[in-house]
C-alpha positions in Angstrom: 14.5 -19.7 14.7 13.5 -16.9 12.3 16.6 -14.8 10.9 14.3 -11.1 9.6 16.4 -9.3 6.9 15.2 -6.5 4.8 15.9 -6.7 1.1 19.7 -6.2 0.8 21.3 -7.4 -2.4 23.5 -10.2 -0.6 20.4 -11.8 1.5 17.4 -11.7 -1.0 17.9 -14.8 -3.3 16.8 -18.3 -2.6 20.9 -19.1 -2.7 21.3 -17.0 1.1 18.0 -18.8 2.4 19.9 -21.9 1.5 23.3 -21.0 3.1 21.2 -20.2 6.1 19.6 -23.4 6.3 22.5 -25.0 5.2 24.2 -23.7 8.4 21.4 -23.2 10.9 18.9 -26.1 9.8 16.1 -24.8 12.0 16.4 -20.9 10.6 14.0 -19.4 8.5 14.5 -16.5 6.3 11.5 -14.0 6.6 11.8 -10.8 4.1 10.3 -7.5 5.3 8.3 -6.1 3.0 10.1 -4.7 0.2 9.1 -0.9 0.9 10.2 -1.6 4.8 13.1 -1.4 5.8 14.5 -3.2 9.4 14.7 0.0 10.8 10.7 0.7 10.3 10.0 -2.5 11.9 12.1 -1.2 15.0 9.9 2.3 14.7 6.5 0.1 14.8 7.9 -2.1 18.0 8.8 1.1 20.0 5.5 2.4 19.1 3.7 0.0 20.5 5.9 -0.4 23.5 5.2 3.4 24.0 1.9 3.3 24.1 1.4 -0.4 26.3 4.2 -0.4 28.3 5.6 3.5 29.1 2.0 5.3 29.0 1.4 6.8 31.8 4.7 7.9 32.7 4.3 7.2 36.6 7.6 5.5 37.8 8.7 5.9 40.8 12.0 5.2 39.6 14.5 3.8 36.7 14.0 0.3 38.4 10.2 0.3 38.1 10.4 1.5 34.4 12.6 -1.0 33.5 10.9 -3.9 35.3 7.9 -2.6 33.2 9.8 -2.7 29.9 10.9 -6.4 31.3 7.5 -7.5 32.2 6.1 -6.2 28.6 8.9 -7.3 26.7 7.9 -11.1 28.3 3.9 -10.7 27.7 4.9 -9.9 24.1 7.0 -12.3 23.2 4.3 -15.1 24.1 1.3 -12.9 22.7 2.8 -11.0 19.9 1.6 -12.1 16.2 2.7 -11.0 12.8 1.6 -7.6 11.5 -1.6 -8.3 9.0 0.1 -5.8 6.4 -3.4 -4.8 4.4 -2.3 -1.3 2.5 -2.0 -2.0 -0.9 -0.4 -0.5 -3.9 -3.9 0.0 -5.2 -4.3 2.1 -1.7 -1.2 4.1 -2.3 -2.6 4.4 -5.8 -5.9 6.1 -4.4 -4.2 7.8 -1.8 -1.8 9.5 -4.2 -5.3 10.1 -6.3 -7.1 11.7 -3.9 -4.1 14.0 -2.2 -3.7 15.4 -5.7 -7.3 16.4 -6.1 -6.3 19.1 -3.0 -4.6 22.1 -3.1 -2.6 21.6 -0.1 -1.5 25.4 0.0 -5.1 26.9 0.2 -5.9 28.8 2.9 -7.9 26.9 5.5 -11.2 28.0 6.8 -11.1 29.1 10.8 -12.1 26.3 12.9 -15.6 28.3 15.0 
């Protein structure tokens, strides 16, 4: 069993991993990311269940979207892996870089 918490004050020291374990041998504590909060994790999720599971938008009827949701919720569960989280701070370091290199209230040239 994996218990996700974000990085709250009362849940990001070894002494909560402990009480969980303590409590729920089996758990495991996994810590988002400490610029992520739960609620961006929930944003990625519906994101992809947007685009796999309610694109096209062709139901028939409430039943047949939610057996779809049902269906992809099942095939995701089994097939889902974690995220491979590869942005850096050295990216948002270069990012920031190059962003301030523009004048981002210049006026555009007209697309032909």
């Amino acid at each position: 069993m994996f218990w996700i918490v974000d990085n709250g004050a009362s849940h990001r020291n070894w002494a909560a991993a402990k009480r969980l374990n303590d409590a729920h041998p089996n758990a495991h504590m996994i810590h988002l990311p400490v610029h992520a909060s739960w609620l961006n994790q929930v944003e990625v999720y519906f994101s992809i269940v947007q685009r796999k599971a309610l694109c096209p938008n062709d139901f028939a009827d409430l039943d047949a979207a939610a057996d779809r949701l049902l269906a992809f919720r099942n095939h995701y569960n089994v097939t889902a892996r974690p995220f491979d989280w590869t942005f850096t701070r050295n990216d948002l370091d270069r990012l920031l870089h190059k962003l301030g290199r523009h004048d981002l209230h210049a006026p555009r040239p007209l697309a032909a």
